[in-house]
C-alpha positions in Angstrom: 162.2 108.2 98.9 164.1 105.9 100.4 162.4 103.0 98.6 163.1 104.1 95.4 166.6 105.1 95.7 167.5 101.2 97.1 165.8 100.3 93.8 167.2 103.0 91.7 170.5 100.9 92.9 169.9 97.8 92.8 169.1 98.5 89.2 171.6 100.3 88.4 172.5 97.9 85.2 168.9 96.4 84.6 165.8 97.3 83.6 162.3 97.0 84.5 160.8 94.8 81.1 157.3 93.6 82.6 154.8 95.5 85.0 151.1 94.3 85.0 149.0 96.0 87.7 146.1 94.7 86.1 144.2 98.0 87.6 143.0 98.6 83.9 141.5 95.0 84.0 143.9 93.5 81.5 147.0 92.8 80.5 148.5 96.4 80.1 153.0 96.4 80.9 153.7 99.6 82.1 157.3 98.0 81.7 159.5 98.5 78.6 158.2 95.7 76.8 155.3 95.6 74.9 151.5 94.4 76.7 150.2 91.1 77.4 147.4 89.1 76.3 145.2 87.7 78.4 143.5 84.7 77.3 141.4 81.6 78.7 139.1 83.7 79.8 140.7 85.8 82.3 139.3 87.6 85.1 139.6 90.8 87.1 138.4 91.4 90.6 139.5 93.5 93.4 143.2 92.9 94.9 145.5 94.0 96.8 145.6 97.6 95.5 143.1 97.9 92.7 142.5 94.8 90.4 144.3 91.8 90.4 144.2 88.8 88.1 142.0 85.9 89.3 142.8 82.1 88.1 140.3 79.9 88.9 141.4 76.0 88.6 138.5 74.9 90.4 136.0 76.7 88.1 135.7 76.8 84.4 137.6 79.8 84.1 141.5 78.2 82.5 142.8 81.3 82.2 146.3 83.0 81.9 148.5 85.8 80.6 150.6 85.3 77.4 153.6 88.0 77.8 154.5 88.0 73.8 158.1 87.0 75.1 160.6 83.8 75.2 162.0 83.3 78.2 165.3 83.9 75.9 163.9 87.0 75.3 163.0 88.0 78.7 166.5 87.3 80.2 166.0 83.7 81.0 168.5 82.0 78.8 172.1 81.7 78.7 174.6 84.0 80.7 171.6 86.0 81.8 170.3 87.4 85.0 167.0 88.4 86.4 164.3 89.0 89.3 160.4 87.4 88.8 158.0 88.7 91.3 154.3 89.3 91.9 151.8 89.5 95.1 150.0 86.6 95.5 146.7 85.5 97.4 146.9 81.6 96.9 143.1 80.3 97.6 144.8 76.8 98.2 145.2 73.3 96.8 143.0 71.7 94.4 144.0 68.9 91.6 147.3 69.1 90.1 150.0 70.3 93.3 151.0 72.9 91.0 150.2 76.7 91.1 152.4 78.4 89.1 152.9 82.0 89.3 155.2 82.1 86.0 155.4 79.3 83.5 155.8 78.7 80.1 153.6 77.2 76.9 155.0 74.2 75.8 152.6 73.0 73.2 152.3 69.6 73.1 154.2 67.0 75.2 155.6 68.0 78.9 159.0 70.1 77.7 161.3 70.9 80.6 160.1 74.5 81.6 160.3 77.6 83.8 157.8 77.0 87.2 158.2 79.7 89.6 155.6 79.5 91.9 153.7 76.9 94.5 154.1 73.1 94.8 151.8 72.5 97.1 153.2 68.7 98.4 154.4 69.7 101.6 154.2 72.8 104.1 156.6 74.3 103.3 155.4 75.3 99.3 157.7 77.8 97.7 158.6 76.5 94.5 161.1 77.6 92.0 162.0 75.4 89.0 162.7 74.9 85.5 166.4 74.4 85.8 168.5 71.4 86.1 167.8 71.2 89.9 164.6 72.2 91.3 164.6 74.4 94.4 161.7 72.8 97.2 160.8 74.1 100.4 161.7 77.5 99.5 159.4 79.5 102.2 155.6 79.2 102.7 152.3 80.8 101.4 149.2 80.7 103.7 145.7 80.3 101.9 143.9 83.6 101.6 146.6 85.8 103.1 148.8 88.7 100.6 152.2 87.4 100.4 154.7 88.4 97.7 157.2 85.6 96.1 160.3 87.0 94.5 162.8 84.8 92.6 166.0 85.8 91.3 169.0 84.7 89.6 172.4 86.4 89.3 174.3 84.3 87.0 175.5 81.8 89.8 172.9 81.4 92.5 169.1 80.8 92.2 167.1 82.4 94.9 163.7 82.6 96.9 162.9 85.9 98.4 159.4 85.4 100.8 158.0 89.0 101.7 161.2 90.6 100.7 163.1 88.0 102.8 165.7 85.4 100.7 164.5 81.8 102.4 166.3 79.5 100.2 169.6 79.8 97.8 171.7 77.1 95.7 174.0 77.1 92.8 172.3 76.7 89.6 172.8 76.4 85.5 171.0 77.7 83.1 166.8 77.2 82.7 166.2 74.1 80.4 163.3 75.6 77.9 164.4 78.8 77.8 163.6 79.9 74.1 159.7 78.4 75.1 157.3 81.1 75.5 156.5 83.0 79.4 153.1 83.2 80.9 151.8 84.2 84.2 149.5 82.5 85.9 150.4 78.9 84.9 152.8 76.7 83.2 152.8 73.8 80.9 150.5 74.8 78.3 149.1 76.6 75.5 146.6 79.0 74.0 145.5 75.8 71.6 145.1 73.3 74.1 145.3 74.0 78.0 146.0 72.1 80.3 144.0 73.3 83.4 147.2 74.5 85.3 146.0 78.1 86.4 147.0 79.6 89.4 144.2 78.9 92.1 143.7 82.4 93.8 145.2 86.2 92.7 147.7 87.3 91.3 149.1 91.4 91.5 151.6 94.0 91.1 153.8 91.4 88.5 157.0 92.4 87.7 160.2 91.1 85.9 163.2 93.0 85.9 166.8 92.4 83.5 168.6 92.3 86.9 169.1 90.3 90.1 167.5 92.5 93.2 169.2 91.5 96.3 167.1 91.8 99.6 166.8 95.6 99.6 166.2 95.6 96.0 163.2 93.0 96.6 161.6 95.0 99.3 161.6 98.2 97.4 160.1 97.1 94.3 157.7 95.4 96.0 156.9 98.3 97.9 156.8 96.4 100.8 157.3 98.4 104.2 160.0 98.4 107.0 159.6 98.6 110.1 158.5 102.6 111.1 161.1 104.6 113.7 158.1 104.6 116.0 157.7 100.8 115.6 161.3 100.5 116.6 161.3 102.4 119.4 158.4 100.4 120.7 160.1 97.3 120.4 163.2 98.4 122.4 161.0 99.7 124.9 159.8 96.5 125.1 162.8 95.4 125.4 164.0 97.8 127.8 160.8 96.5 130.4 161.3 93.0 129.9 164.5 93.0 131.4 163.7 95.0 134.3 161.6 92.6 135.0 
């Protein structure tokens, strides 16, 4: 309850536009937009709760999700706000250092272009670009663990949430590419020609909201749990022995 009245808040002047649980093994937005596509040959296996959409870099499967939407569209544009975030389990590097959980198609050429996601040249490998000024080092993602990547912007500020924690934030401008069109699961590429950018690993529980979720707002959408009374009170018991000792 508590959960959903932080969201309910956060929220207050936004909306939820995309929500793919993939449970149905597709592409189905149980946001207020219409459903994806998936394409490349996309598969389903089992996630973090239900299905979850597998990208496969290593394999033959080049496969992503087309949203139907511009980033203009989405929110992405000029004098606009919003919050990108899905679970990840990142299976780790291979080729390109890019595993990006939203991108755009940019048909041919390399246009400047939304890439949330992981860059993985250095530890730490939260990535979140497409603007005038990339943010690097943003938080980090371990190989084969769940971790949820949130990434915001409120009009002034881009920023990195890591497990419903904000690890990075810097002034930013408005995404160059905008009106290109937003898929998950990849960037830099289109139905017509890929370009062998999936993400390497799974991908669940994707949302995009018309809104910038601060910390809170992060947490509860991602249904992520603090920390129980119980778990509390052991800690300050804890506490409490360590310093009589």
């Amino acid at each position: 309850m508590l959960a959903a009245s932080v969201l309910g808040a956060a929220v207050a002047n936004g909306s939820l536009l995309v929500h793919y649980t993939f449970d149905g093994g597709d592409a189905a937005n149980s946001g207020s937009l219409n459903d994806g596509t998936a394409v490349g040959g996309a598969a389903f296996v089992a996630g973090r709760s239900g299905l979850a959409f597998s990208g496969n870099r290593l394999g033959d499967n080049d496969a992503y999700i087309q949203t139907g939407y511009s980033g203009t569209e989405l929110g992405l544009g000029p004098d606009s706000v919003y919050t990108a975030m899905a679970w990840v389990n990142w299976t780790g590097s291979g080729g390109n250092v890019d595993h990006m959980v939203f991108g755009q198609e940019d048909g041919p050429g390399n246009a400047p272009m939304l890439h949330h996601g992981i860059r993985d040249d250095s530890p730490a490998n939260v990535h979140y670009g497409g603007w005038g000024n990339d943010l690097n080092d943003a938080g980090t993602v371990v190989p084969g663990e769940w971790t949820h990547l949130a990434f915001s912007y409120d009009g002034t500020d881009k920023v990195v949430f890591v497990n419903g924690v904000e690890t990075l934030r810097e002034a930013g401008g408005t995404m160059s590419g905008h009106a290109l069109p937003v898929i998950v699961g990849g960037h830099g590429r289109d139905a017509a020609d890929p370009a062998g950018n999936s993400f390497n690993g799974l991908i669940d529980d994707v949302k995009m909201f018309d809104a910038a979720l601060d910390a809170a707002g992060v947490s509860a959408a991602a249904q992520i749990p603090e920390p129980s009374s119980l778990g509390l009170l052991a800690l300050a018991g804890l506490s409490f022995l360590r310093r009589r000792r």
